[in-house]
N, C-alpha and C positions, 0 to 999 in steps of 0.2 A: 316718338324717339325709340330708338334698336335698347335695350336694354343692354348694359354689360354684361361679357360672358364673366363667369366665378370661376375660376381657376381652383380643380382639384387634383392640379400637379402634385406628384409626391415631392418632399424634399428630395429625394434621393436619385430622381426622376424614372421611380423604377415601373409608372405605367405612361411612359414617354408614350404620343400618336400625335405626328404633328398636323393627321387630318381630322383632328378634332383638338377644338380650341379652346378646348380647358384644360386640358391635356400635353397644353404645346405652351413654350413659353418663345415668344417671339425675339425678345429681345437676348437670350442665351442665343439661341440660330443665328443672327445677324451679328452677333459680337464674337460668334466662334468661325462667321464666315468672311469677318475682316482680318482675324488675326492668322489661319489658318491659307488668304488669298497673300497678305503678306510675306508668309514662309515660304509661302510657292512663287513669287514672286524672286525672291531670294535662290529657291532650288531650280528656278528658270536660267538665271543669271549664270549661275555653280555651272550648268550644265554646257552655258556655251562659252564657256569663259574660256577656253581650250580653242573656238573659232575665231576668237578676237587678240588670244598673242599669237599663235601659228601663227598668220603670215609677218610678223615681226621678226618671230626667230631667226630668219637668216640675216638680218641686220646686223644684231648684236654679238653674230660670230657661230651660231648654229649651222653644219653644214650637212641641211637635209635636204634631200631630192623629194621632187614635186610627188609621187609616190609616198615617199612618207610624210610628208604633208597630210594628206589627202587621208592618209590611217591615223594620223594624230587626231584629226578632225572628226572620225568616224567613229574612233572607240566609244567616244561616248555615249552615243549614240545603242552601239551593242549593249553596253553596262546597262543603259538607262532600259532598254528592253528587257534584260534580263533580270535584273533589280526589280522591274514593275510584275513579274511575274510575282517575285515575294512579296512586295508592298500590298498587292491586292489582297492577299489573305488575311493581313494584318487589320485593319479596323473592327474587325467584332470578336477579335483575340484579345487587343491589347486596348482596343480603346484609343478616342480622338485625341486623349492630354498628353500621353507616353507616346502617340506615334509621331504628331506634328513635333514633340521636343526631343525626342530622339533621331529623327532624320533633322531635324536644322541643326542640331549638335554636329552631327557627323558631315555636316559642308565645310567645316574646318580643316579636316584632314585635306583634299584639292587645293583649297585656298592658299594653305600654308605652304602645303606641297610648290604648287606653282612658283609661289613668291621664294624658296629657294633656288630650283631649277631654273628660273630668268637671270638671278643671279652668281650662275656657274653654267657655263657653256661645256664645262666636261662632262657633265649630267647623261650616264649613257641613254642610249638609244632606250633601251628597254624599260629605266624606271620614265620617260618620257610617257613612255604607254601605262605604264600603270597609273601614272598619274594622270591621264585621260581618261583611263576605267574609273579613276577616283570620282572624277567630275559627271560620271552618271550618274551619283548618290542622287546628286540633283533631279536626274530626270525619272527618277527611281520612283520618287519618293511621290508623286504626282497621282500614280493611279492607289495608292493608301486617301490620302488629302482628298479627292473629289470623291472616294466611293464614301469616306467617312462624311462628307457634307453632307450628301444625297439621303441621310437621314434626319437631318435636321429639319428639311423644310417640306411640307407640303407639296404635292403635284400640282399643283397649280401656280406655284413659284417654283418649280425645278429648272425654269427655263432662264431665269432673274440668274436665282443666284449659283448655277453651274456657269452660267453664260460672265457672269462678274468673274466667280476665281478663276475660271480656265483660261479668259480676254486678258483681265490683269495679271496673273500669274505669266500668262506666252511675252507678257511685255515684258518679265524679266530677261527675254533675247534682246530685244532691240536696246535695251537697259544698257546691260556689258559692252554691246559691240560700237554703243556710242559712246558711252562714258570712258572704254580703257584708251581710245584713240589722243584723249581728254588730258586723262590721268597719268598718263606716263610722260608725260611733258616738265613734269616737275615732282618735287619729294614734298611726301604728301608732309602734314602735321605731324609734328614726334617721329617720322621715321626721316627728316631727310640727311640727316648723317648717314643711311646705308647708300652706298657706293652706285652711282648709276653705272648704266650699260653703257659702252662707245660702240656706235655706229661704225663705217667706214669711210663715210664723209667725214669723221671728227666731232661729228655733234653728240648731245648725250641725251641718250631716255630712262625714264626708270619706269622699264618693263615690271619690275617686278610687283609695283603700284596694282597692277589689274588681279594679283590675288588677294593683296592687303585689302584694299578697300572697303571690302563691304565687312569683312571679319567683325565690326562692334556690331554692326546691322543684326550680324546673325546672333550674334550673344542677345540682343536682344529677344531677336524671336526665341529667342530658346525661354527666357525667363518671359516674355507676357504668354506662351503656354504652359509655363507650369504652374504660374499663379490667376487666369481668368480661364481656363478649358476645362471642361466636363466631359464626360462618358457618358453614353445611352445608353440606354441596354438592350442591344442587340447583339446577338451571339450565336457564333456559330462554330463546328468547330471545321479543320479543314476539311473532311471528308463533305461533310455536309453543304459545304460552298461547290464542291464537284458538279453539282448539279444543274449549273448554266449550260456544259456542254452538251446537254443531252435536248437543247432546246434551238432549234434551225437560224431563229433570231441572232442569236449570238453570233451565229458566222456570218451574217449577211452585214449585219452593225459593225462586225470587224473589217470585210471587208471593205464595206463605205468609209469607216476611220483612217484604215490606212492609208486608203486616196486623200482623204482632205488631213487629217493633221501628219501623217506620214509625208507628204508632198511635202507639206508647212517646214515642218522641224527638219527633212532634211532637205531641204534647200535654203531654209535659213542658215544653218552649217556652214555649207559651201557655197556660199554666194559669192563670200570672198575670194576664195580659193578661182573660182570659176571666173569670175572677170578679170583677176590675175593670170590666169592661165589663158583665156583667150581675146584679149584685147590688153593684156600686159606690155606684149611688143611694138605697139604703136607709139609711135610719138605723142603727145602729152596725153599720155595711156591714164584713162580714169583711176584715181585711187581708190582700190577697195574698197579700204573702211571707212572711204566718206558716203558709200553706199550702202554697204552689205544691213548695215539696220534697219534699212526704211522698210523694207515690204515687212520683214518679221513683227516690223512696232506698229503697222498696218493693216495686218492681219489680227493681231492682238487686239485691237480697239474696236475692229468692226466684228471679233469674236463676242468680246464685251457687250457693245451696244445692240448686237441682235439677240441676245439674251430676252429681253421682256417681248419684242418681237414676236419673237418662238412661243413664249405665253400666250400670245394672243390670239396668233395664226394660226398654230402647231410646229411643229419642228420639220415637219418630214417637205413640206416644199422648199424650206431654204433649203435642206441639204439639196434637193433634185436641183435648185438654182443653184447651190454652190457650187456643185457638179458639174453644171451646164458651162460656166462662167470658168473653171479650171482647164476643162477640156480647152475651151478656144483660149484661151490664156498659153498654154502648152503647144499647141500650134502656131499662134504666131511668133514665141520666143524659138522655136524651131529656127524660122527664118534669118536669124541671128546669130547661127551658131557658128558659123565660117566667116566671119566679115574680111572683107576688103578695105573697107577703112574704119578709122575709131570712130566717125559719125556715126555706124549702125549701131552703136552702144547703146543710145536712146530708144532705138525700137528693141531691143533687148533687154533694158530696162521695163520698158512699156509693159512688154508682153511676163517680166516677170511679177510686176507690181499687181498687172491683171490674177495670174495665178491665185497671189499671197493676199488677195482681199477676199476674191469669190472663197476662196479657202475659211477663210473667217465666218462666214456664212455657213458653210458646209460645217463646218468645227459646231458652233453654237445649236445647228438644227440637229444633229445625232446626239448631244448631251442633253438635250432636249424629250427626244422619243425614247430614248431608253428607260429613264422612270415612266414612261407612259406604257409604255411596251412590257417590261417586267414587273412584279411584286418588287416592294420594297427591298428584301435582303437580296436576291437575285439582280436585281437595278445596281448595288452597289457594286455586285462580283462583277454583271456586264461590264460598267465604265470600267472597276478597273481593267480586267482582263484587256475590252478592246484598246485601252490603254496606252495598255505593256503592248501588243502587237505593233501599234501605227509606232511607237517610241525607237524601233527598230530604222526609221526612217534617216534619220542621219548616218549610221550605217550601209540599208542598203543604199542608200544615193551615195556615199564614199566609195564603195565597192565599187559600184557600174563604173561611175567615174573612172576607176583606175584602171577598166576591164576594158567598158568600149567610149565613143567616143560621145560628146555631150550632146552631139543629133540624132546618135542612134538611141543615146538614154529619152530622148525627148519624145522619140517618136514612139519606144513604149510606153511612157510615160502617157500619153496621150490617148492611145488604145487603154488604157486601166482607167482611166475618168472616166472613160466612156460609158467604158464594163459597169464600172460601181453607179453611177447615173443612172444606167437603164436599172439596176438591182432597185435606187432605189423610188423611182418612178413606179415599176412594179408594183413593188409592195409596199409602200408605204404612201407614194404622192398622188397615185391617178386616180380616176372619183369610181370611188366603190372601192377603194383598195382596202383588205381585212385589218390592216394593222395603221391607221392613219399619223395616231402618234403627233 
Protein backbone atom coordinates (compact mmCIF):
# COMPACT_ATOMS: atom_id res chain seq x y z
CA UNK A 1 0.00 0.00 0.00
CA UNK A 2 1.24 3.93 -1.10
CA UNK A 3 1.42 5.25 2.36
CA UNK A 4 -0.40 8.66 3.05
CA UNK A 5 1.14 11.85 2.10
CA UNK A 6 1.38 14.37 5.81
CA UNK A 7 0.28 17.45 5.00
CA UNK A 8 2.80 20.21 6.23
CA UNK A 9 0.49 23.08 4.83
CA UNK A 10 0.90 26.11 6.78
CA UNK A 11 -2.52 27.33 8.28
CA UNK A 12 -1.93 30.40 6.68
CA UNK A 13 -0.91 28.71 3.33
CA UNK A 14 2.05 30.71 3.37
CA UNK A 15 4.40 27.72 1.76
CA UNK A 16 1.52 27.07 -0.70
CA UNK A 17 3.34 24.43 -3.97
CA UNK A 18 0.54 22.67 -5.51
CA UNK A 19 3.45 20.49 -7.10
CA UNK A 20 4.13 18.99 -4.04
CA UNK A 21 1.49 17.30 -2.00
CA UNK A 22 2.08 18.17 1.27
CA UNK A 23 2.07 21.38 0.52
CA UNK A 24 -1.10 21.43 -1.59
CA UNK A 25 -4.46 21.05 -0.28
CA UNK A 26 -6.65 19.42 -2.74
CA UNK A 27 -9.75 20.07 -1.61
CA UNK A 28 -9.30 24.18 -1.11
CA UNK A 29 -8.37 24.08 -5.27
CA UNK A 30 -11.43 22.26 -6.36
CA UNK A 31 -13.81 24.11 -3.88
CA UNK A 32 -12.13 27.55 -4.97
CA UNK A 33 -12.43 26.20 -8.59
CA UNK A 34 -16.42 25.54 -8.37
CA UNK A 35 -17.21 28.56 -6.88
CA UNK A 36 -14.97 30.87 -8.71
CA UNK A 37 -16.28 28.62 -12.40
CA UNK A 38 -19.76 29.76 -10.99
CA UNK A 39 -19.00 33.56 -11.01
CA UNK A 40 -17.64 33.24 -14.42
CA UNK A 41 -20.41 31.60 -15.32
CA UNK A 42 -22.43 34.53 -14.06
CA UNK A 43 -19.74 37.24 -15.78
CA UNK A 44 -20.26 35.01 -19.09
CA UNK A 45 -23.95 35.57 -19.03
CA UNK A 46 -23.42 39.83 -17.77
CA UNK A 47 -21.43 39.94 -20.86
CA UNK A 48 -23.72 38.77 -23.47
CA UNK A 49 -26.73 39.87 -22.11
CA UNK A 50 -26.56 43.04 -24.34
CA UNK A 51 -26.59 40.21 -27.41
CA UNK A 52 -29.71 38.64 -26.26
CA UNK A 53 -32.18 42.01 -25.69
CA UNK A 54 -30.58 44.00 -28.85
CA UNK A 55 -32.42 42.37 -31.30
CA UNK A 56 -35.63 42.78 -29.13
CA UNK A 57 -35.32 46.39 -28.94
CA UNK A 58 -37.02 47.47 -31.79
CA UNK A 59 -39.95 45.63 -30.85
CA UNK A 60 -40.76 47.47 -27.77
CA UNK A 61 -40.47 50.81 -29.51
CA UNK A 62 -36.57 51.30 -29.68
CA UNK A 63 -35.76 53.09 -32.98
CA UNK A 64 -32.09 51.88 -33.79
CA UNK A 65 -30.60 51.20 -37.13
CA UNK A 66 -28.97 48.02 -37.92
CA UNK A 67 -25.43 50.02 -37.39
CA UNK A 68 -26.30 50.74 -33.99
CA UNK A 69 -27.40 47.48 -33.38
CA UNK A 70 -24.38 46.08 -34.32
CA UNK A 71 -22.20 48.71 -31.66
CA UNK A 72 -24.62 47.99 -28.91
CA UNK A 73 -23.52 44.42 -29.41
CA UNK A 74 -19.77 45.19 -29.75
CA UNK A 75 -19.19 47.41 -26.87
CA UNK A 76 -18.87 44.78 -24.95
CA UNK A 77 -16.94 43.30 -26.36
CA UNK A 78 -14.32 46.55 -26.24
CA UNK A 79 -14.89 46.92 -22.34
CA UNK A 80 -14.36 43.42 -21.74
CA UNK A 81 -10.78 43.78 -23.72
CA UNK A 82 -9.92 46.53 -22.04
CA UNK A 83 -11.15 45.72 -18.50
CA UNK A 84 -9.02 42.19 -18.90
CA UNK A 85 -6.15 44.30 -19.45
CA UNK A 86 -6.60 45.37 -15.58
CA UNK A 87 -8.11 42.12 -14.29
CA UNK A 88 -4.86 40.37 -15.20
CA UNK A 89 -2.71 42.30 -12.86
CA UNK A 90 -4.99 41.97 -10.27
CA UNK A 91 -4.64 38.27 -8.63
CA UNK A 92 -1.23 38.52 -6.98
CA UNK A 93 -2.17 42.25 -5.80
CA UNK A 94 -5.37 41.49 -4.29
CA UNK A 95 -5.83 38.12 -4.00
CA UNK A 96 -8.60 35.25 -5.16
CA UNK A 97 -11.32 36.28 -2.16
CA UNK A 98 -11.43 40.15 -2.97
CA UNK A 99 -11.16 39.76 -6.76
CA UNK A 100 -13.78 36.97 -7.52
CA UNK A 101 -16.23 39.07 -4.86
CA UNK A 102 -15.44 42.28 -6.14
CA UNK A 103 -15.99 41.73 -9.93
CA UNK A 104 -19.51 39.59 -9.25
CA UNK A 105 -20.39 42.59 -7.02
CA UNK A 106 -20.00 44.94 -9.80
CA UNK A 107 -22.48 42.70 -12.51
CA UNK A 108 -25.04 44.53 -10.81
CA UNK A 109 -24.57 47.81 -12.00
CA UNK A 110 -25.45 46.13 -16.18
CA UNK A 111 -27.93 44.08 -14.82
CA UNK A 112 -29.89 46.83 -13.19
CA UNK A 113 -28.76 49.11 -15.56
CA UNK A 114 -30.50 47.04 -18.42
CA UNK A 115 -33.67 46.31 -16.44
CA UNK A 116 -34.36 49.98 -16.49
CA UNK A 117 -33.45 50.94 -20.05
CA UNK A 118 -35.94 47.91 -21.33
CA UNK A 119 -38.28 49.75 -19.43
CA UNK A 120 -38.18 53.31 -20.99
CA UNK A 121 -37.60 53.47 -24.56
CA UNK A 122 -36.59 57.28 -24.24
CA UNK A 123 -33.30 55.91 -22.80
CA UNK A 124 -30.85 57.96 -25.02
CA UNK A 125 -28.66 56.70 -27.52
CA UNK A 126 -25.54 57.20 -25.49
CA UNK A 127 -26.41 55.85 -21.85
CA UNK A 128 -27.37 52.61 -24.23
CA UNK A 129 -23.66 52.29 -24.79
CA UNK A 130 -22.54 52.85 -21.67
CA UNK A 131 -24.56 50.36 -20.50
CA UNK A 132 -23.08 47.94 -23.01
CA UNK A 133 -19.47 49.13 -21.56
CA UNK A 134 -21.18 48.18 -18.21
CA UNK A 135 -21.75 44.66 -19.39
CA UNK A 136 -18.04 44.02 -20.13
CA UNK A 137 -17.42 44.04 -16.26
CA UNK A 138 -18.53 40.54 -17.28
CA UNK A 139 -15.99 39.77 -19.61
CA UNK A 140 -13.50 41.74 -17.74
CA UNK A 141 -13.37 39.99 -15.15
CA UNK A 142 -12.33 36.38 -16.84
CA UNK A 143 -8.59 36.96 -17.33
CA UNK A 144 -8.28 37.87 -13.04
CA UNK A 145 -10.47 34.32 -12.46
CA UNK A 146 -8.49 31.80 -14.66
CA UNK A 147 -4.96 33.55 -14.14
CA UNK A 148 -5.87 33.29 -10.23
CA UNK A 149 -6.87 29.47 -10.59
CA UNK A 150 -3.79 28.58 -12.57
CA UNK A 151 -2.25 28.70 -9.04
CA UNK A 152 -4.16 26.41 -7.37
CA UNK A 153 -3.56 23.31 -9.22
CA UNK A 154 -0.72 21.52 -10.22
CA UNK A 155 0.61 21.09 -14.02
CA UNK A 156 -0.52 18.11 -14.39
CA UNK A 157 -4.29 18.97 -13.84
CA UNK A 158 -4.03 22.61 -15.48
CA UNK A 159 -5.70 20.98 -18.27
CA UNK A 160 -9.00 19.61 -15.94
CA UNK A 161 -9.52 22.27 -14.34
CA UNK A 162 -8.70 25.55 -16.81
CA UNK A 163 -10.48 23.33 -19.28
CA UNK A 164 -13.92 23.09 -16.55
CA UNK A 165 -13.95 26.94 -15.64
CA UNK A 166 -13.20 28.37 -19.05
CA UNK A 167 -16.06 25.31 -20.78
CA UNK A 168 -18.49 26.15 -17.93
CA UNK A 169 -17.96 29.70 -17.51
CA UNK A 170 -18.21 30.28 -21.94
CA UNK A 171 -21.72 28.56 -21.16
CA UNK A 172 -22.74 31.48 -19.28
CA UNK A 173 -23.23 32.73 -23.36
CA UNK A 174 -25.51 30.23 -24.40
CA UNK A 175 -27.10 30.62 -20.71
CA UNK A 176 -28.51 34.29 -21.37
CA UNK A 177 -29.30 33.90 -24.93
CA UNK A 178 -31.60 30.88 -24.20
CA UNK A 179 -33.00 31.72 -21.17
CA UNK A 180 -33.96 35.59 -21.95
CA UNK A 181 -35.98 34.41 -25.16
CA UNK A 182 -37.67 32.25 -22.06
CA UNK A 183 -37.89 34.96 -19.55
CA UNK A 184 -39.55 37.73 -20.92
CA UNK A 185 -42.63 35.89 -21.87
CA UNK A 186 -43.84 36.50 -18.35
CA UNK A 187 -43.20 38.64 -14.92
CA UNK A 188 -40.91 36.90 -13.26
CA UNK A 189 -41.81 36.17 -9.17
CA UNK A 190 -42.03 39.48 -6.88
CA UNK A 191 -41.58 41.62 -9.88
CA UNK A 192 -44.63 40.95 -12.09
CA UNK A 193 -46.41 44.14 -10.98
CA UNK A 194 -43.58 46.21 -13.17
CA UNK A 195 -45.35 47.16 -16.41
CA UNK A 196 -44.31 45.00 -19.46
CA UNK A 197 -43.27 46.13 -22.90
CA UNK A 198 -45.99 46.30 -25.92
CA UNK A 199 -44.85 45.20 -28.89
CA UNK A 200 -46.47 46.40 -32.18
CA UNK A 201 -48.55 43.54 -32.77
CA UNK A 202 -50.34 44.18 -29.30
CA UNK A 203 -48.64 41.49 -27.37
CA UNK A 204 -46.57 41.98 -24.26
CA UNK A 205 -43.05 41.00 -23.19
CA UNK A 206 -41.07 41.85 -20.09
CA UNK A 207 -37.98 42.64 -21.66
CA UNK A 208 -36.77 43.79 -18.72
CA UNK A 209 -36.82 40.05 -17.01
CA UNK A 210 -33.29 39.48 -18.89
CA UNK A 211 -31.41 41.85 -16.53
CA UNK A 212 -33.45 40.85 -13.40
CA UNK A 213 -32.85 37.39 -13.45
CA UNK A 214 -29.96 36.44 -12.36
CA UNK A 215 -29.35 39.51 -9.93
CA UNK A 216 -30.04 36.83 -6.49
CA UNK A 217 -27.55 34.44 -8.51
CA UNK A 218 -25.00 37.09 -8.37
CA UNK A 219 -25.57 38.21 -4.57
CA UNK A 220 -24.94 34.79 -4.20
CA UNK A 221 -21.66 34.40 -5.61
CA UNK A 222 -20.56 37.49 -3.98
CA UNK A 223 -21.36 35.98 -0.50
CA UNK A 224 -20.01 31.99 -1.04
CA UNK A 225 -16.52 34.16 -2.00
CA UNK A 226 -16.32 36.04 0.78
CA UNK A 227 -16.97 33.29 3.31
CA UNK A 228 -15.18 29.83 1.53
CA UNK A 229 -12.11 31.71 -0.67
CA UNK A 230 -8.47 31.97 0.22
CA UNK A 231 -5.49 33.83 -1.04
CA UNK A 232 -2.05 32.09 -1.88
CA UNK A 233 0.65 33.73 -1.70
CA UNK A 234 1.78 34.75 -4.77
CA UNK A 235 2.74 38.24 -5.46
CA UNK A 236 3.92 40.40 -7.58
CA UNK A 237 3.86 43.77 -8.08
CA UNK A 238 2.92 45.50 -11.53
CA UNK A 239 6.16 46.23 -12.87
CA UNK A 240 7.26 42.86 -12.13
CA UNK A 241 4.24 40.95 -14.11
CA UNK A 242 5.92 43.31 -17.30
CA UNK A 243 7.90 40.47 -17.72
CA UNK A 244 5.68 38.16 -20.11
CA UNK A 245 6.30 40.60 -22.80
CA UNK A 246 9.72 40.24 -23.21
CA UNK A 247 9.26 36.33 -23.96
CA UNK A 248 8.17 35.43 -27.89
CA UNK A 249 5.62 32.87 -26.53
CA UNK A 250 3.39 35.34 -25.34
CA UNK A 251 2.83 36.67 -28.78
CA UNK A 252 2.49 33.57 -30.50
CA UNK A 253 -0.32 32.12 -27.57
CA UNK A 254 -1.84 35.44 -28.31
CA UNK A 255 -2.09 35.24 -31.55
CA UNK A 256 -3.48 31.43 -31.63
CA UNK A 257 -6.09 32.82 -28.79
CA UNK A 258 -7.38 35.38 -30.68
CA UNK A 259 -8.21 32.93 -33.70
CA UNK A 260 -10.01 30.25 -31.37
CA UNK A 261 -11.61 32.20 -28.54
CA UNK A 262 -11.79 35.65 -30.45
CA UNK A 263 -13.56 33.82 -33.34
CA UNK A 264 -15.83 32.11 -30.34
CA UNK A 265 -16.98 35.31 -28.42
CA UNK A 266 -17.31 37.25 -31.28
CA UNK A 267 -19.41 35.46 -33.35
CA UNK A 268 -21.29 34.38 -30.43
CA UNK A 269 -22.24 38.14 -30.15
CA UNK A 270 -23.52 38.48 -33.45
CA UNK A 271 -24.96 35.48 -34.42
CA UNK A 272 -28.12 37.02 -33.92
CA UNK A 273 -27.65 40.05 -35.41
CA UNK A 274 -26.09 38.19 -38.50
CA UNK A 275 -28.94 35.73 -39.39
CA UNK A 276 -31.29 38.74 -38.91
CA UNK A 277 -29.53 40.66 -41.05
CA UNK A 278 -29.08 38.15 -43.85
CA UNK A 279 -31.87 35.72 -44.06
CA UNK A 280 -34.18 38.08 -42.07
CA UNK A 281 -35.99 39.11 -45.34
CA UNK A 282 -37.18 35.73 -46.26
CA UNK A 283 -40.22 34.43 -45.81
CA UNK A 284 -40.59 32.22 -42.62
CA UNK A 285 -37.05 34.01 -41.99
CA UNK A 286 -35.40 31.65 -39.16
CA UNK A 287 -35.70 33.39 -35.71
CA UNK A 288 -32.48 34.39 -34.23
CA UNK A 289 -32.79 33.64 -30.91
CA UNK A 290 -33.99 30.27 -31.42
CA UNK A 291 -30.60 29.87 -32.83
CA UNK A 292 -28.00 32.26 -31.93
CA UNK A 293 -27.12 30.01 -28.41
CA UNK A 294 -26.46 26.61 -29.78
CA UNK A 295 -22.96 26.91 -31.33
CA UNK A 296 -21.71 29.29 -28.12
CA UNK A 297 -23.38 26.37 -25.55
CA UNK A 298 -21.41 24.00 -27.99
CA UNK A 299 -18.33 25.37 -28.04
CA UNK A 300 -18.53 25.64 -24.21
CA UNK A 301 -18.98 22.02 -23.46
CA UNK A 302 -16.73 20.62 -25.84
CA UNK A 303 -14.08 23.54 -24.17
CA UNK A 304 -14.99 21.75 -21.07
CA UNK A 305 -14.75 18.12 -21.84
CA UNK A 306 -11.38 18.57 -23.75
CA UNK A 307 -9.94 19.70 -20.63
CA UNK A 308 -8.59 16.28 -19.23
CA UNK A 309 -8.11 15.36 -22.82
CA UNK A 310 -5.37 17.98 -23.02
CA UNK A 311 -4.00 16.30 -19.63
CA UNK A 312 -3.41 13.35 -21.30
CA UNK A 313 -2.35 14.18 -24.76
CA UNK A 314 -1.01 17.68 -24.40
CA UNK A 315 -2.53 20.72 -25.33
CA UNK A 316 -0.79 21.78 -28.44
CA UNK A 317 -2.43 19.11 -31.06
CA UNK A 318 -6.03 20.16 -30.09
CA UNK A 319 -5.15 23.60 -30.75
CA UNK A 320 -3.41 22.58 -34.24
CA UNK A 321 -6.94 20.45 -34.74
CA UNK A 322 -8.98 23.18 -33.46
CA UNK A 323 -7.40 25.22 -36.02
CA UNK A 324 -7.55 22.80 -38.70
CA UNK A 325 -11.40 22.35 -38.01
CA UNK A 326 -12.05 26.51 -37.84
CA UNK A 327 -10.38 27.18 -40.96
CA UNK A 328 -12.79 24.82 -42.98
CA UNK A 329 -15.64 25.60 -40.75
CA UNK A 330 -15.01 29.37 -42.10
CA UNK A 331 -14.95 28.28 -45.54
CA UNK A 332 -17.78 26.62 -45.85
CA UNK A 333 -20.10 29.26 -43.96
CA UNK A 334 -18.49 31.55 -46.54
CA UNK A 335 -20.72 29.81 -49.08
CA UNK A 336 -23.72 31.00 -47.19
CA UNK A 337 -23.35 34.44 -46.99
CA UNK A 338 -25.50 35.73 -50.03
CA UNK A 339 -28.42 33.13 -50.21
CA UNK A 340 -30.96 32.92 -52.58
CA UNK A 341 -33.35 31.26 -50.60
CA UNK A 342 -33.96 30.65 -46.52
CA UNK A 343 -33.07 26.96 -47.24
CA UNK A 344 -29.33 27.85 -47.37
CA UNK A 345 -29.69 28.83 -43.68
CA UNK A 346 -29.01 25.16 -42.76
CA UNK A 347 -25.60 25.07 -44.48
CA UNK A 348 -24.84 28.26 -42.82
CA UNK A 349 -25.73 26.97 -39.77
CA UNK A 350 -23.70 23.95 -40.46
CA UNK A 351 -20.72 25.67 -41.36
CA UNK A 352 -21.12 28.02 -38.17
CA UNK A 353 -21.73 25.14 -35.70
CA UNK A 354 -18.42 23.49 -37.36
CA UNK A 355 -16.44 26.91 -36.37
CA UNK A 356 -18.05 27.09 -32.58
CA UNK A 357 -17.02 23.28 -31.77
CA UNK A 358 -13.44 22.86 -33.36
CA UNK A 359 -13.16 26.28 -31.51
CA UNK A 360 -13.70 24.47 -28.14
CA UNK A 361 -10.97 22.44 -28.96
CA UNK A 362 -8.51 25.16 -29.82
CA UNK A 363 -9.95 27.23 -26.58
CA UNK A 364 -9.04 24.08 -24.17
CA UNK A 365 -5.65 23.07 -25.93
CA UNK A 366 -3.97 26.87 -25.37
CA UNK A 367 -5.12 27.04 -21.61
CA UNK A 368 -3.60 23.91 -21.50
CA UNK A 369 0.09 24.76 -22.94
CA UNK A 370 0.44 27.89 -21.33
CA UNK A 371 1.10 26.48 -17.66
CA UNK A 372 3.30 24.09 -19.59
CA UNK A 373 5.02 26.58 -21.42
CA UNK A 374 5.59 29.36 -18.59
CA UNK A 375 6.71 29.31 -14.89
CA UNK A 376 3.90 29.46 -12.56
CA UNK A 377 3.50 33.40 -11.99
CA UNK A 378 4.37 34.18 -15.73
CA UNK A 379 1.41 31.25 -16.70
CA UNK A 380 -0.97 33.30 -14.74
CA UNK A 381 0.04 36.89 -16.53
CA UNK A 382 0.11 34.82 -20.08
CA UNK A 383 -3.60 33.55 -19.64
CA UNK A 384 -4.53 36.60 -18.60
CA UNK A 385 -2.94 38.91 -20.81
CA UNK A 386 -3.79 36.44 -24.08
CA UNK A 387 -7.06 36.89 -22.49
CA UNK A 388 -7.69 40.40 -22.58
CA UNK A 389 -6.44 40.31 -26.46
CA UNK A 390 -8.80 37.47 -27.91
CA UNK A 391 -11.78 39.37 -25.51
CA UNK A 392 -11.43 42.09 -28.11
CA UNK A 393 -13.33 39.56 -30.31
CA UNK A 394 -16.85 40.62 -30.11
CA UNK A 395 -15.72 43.97 -30.91
CA UNK A 396 -13.55 43.53 -33.65
CA UNK A 397 -16.23 41.05 -35.51
CA UNK A 398 -19.08 44.24 -34.64
CA UNK A 399 -16.73 46.57 -36.39
CA UNK A 400 -15.93 44.52 -39.67
CA UNK A 401 -19.52 43.81 -39.73
CA UNK A 402 -20.41 47.38 -39.93
CA UNK A 403 -17.31 48.21 -42.34
CA UNK A 404 -17.36 45.35 -44.84
CA UNK A 405 -19.63 42.83 -45.84
CA UNK A 406 -20.00 39.29 -43.82
CA UNK A 407 -18.04 37.42 -47.11
CA UNK A 408 -15.45 39.68 -47.12
CA UNK A 409 -15.25 39.22 -43.06
CA UNK A 410 -15.31 35.43 -43.75
CA UNK A 411 -12.76 35.30 -46.18
CA UNK A 412 -10.20 37.00 -43.63
CA UNK A 413 -11.46 35.34 -41.28
CA UNK A 414 -10.30 32.21 -42.83
CA UNK A 415 -6.76 33.48 -43.91
CA UNK A 416 -6.19 34.16 -39.87
CA UNK A 417 -6.93 30.26 -38.95
CA UNK A 418 -4.84 29.39 -41.07
CA UNK A 419 -1.96 31.85 -40.10
CA UNK A 420 -2.41 30.89 -36.38
CA UNK A 421 -2.59 26.82 -37.30
CA UNK A 422 0.41 26.90 -39.20
CA UNK A 423 2.02 29.23 -35.93
CA UNK A 424 0.94 26.66 -33.99
CA UNK A 425 1.90 23.37 -35.90
CA UNK A 426 5.30 25.14 -35.85
CA UNK A 427 5.94 25.38 -32.67
CA UNK A 428 4.25 23.62 -30.66
CA UNK A 429 2.35 20.49 -32.50
CA UNK A 430 5.00 18.79 -35.10
CA UNK A 431 7.40 16.09 -33.74
CA UNK A 432 10.45 17.64 -32.48
CA UNK A 433 8.77 20.89 -31.94
CA UNK A 434 10.82 22.92 -28.82
CA UNK A 435 7.77 23.87 -26.91
CA UNK A 436 5.29 20.67 -27.15
CA UNK A 437 3.11 21.91 -24.31
Amino acid sequence: MTPAVTSTLSSDLSNWDPENEETWDSKLAWRTLWITTYCMLLSFATWYLVSAIAPRLGDIGYDLTQAQLYWLVAVPGLAGGLLRLVFMFLPPLIGTRALVAMSSALLLLPMLGWTLAARDTSTPYWVLLALSFAAGIGGGSFSGLMASTSYFFPKRLAGTALGLQAGLGNFGIGLIQVLTPWIVGFGLLGTAALTPQSTAEGQFVWLHNGGLVLIPWVLLAVGLSLYYLRRVPITANFRQQMDIFRIKHTWIMTAIYLMSFGAFSGLAAQMGLMILNIYGDFENAPDPLAFAFIGPAMGALVRAGAGPLCDRWGGAIFTFIGGVGMTIGTVITYFFLRPTSVDEFWGFLIGMLIIFFFSGLANAGTFKQMPMIFPKRQAGGAIGWTAAIAAFGPFIVGMALTAISPSAFFIGCAVWCAFCTGLAWFYYARPGAPNPG
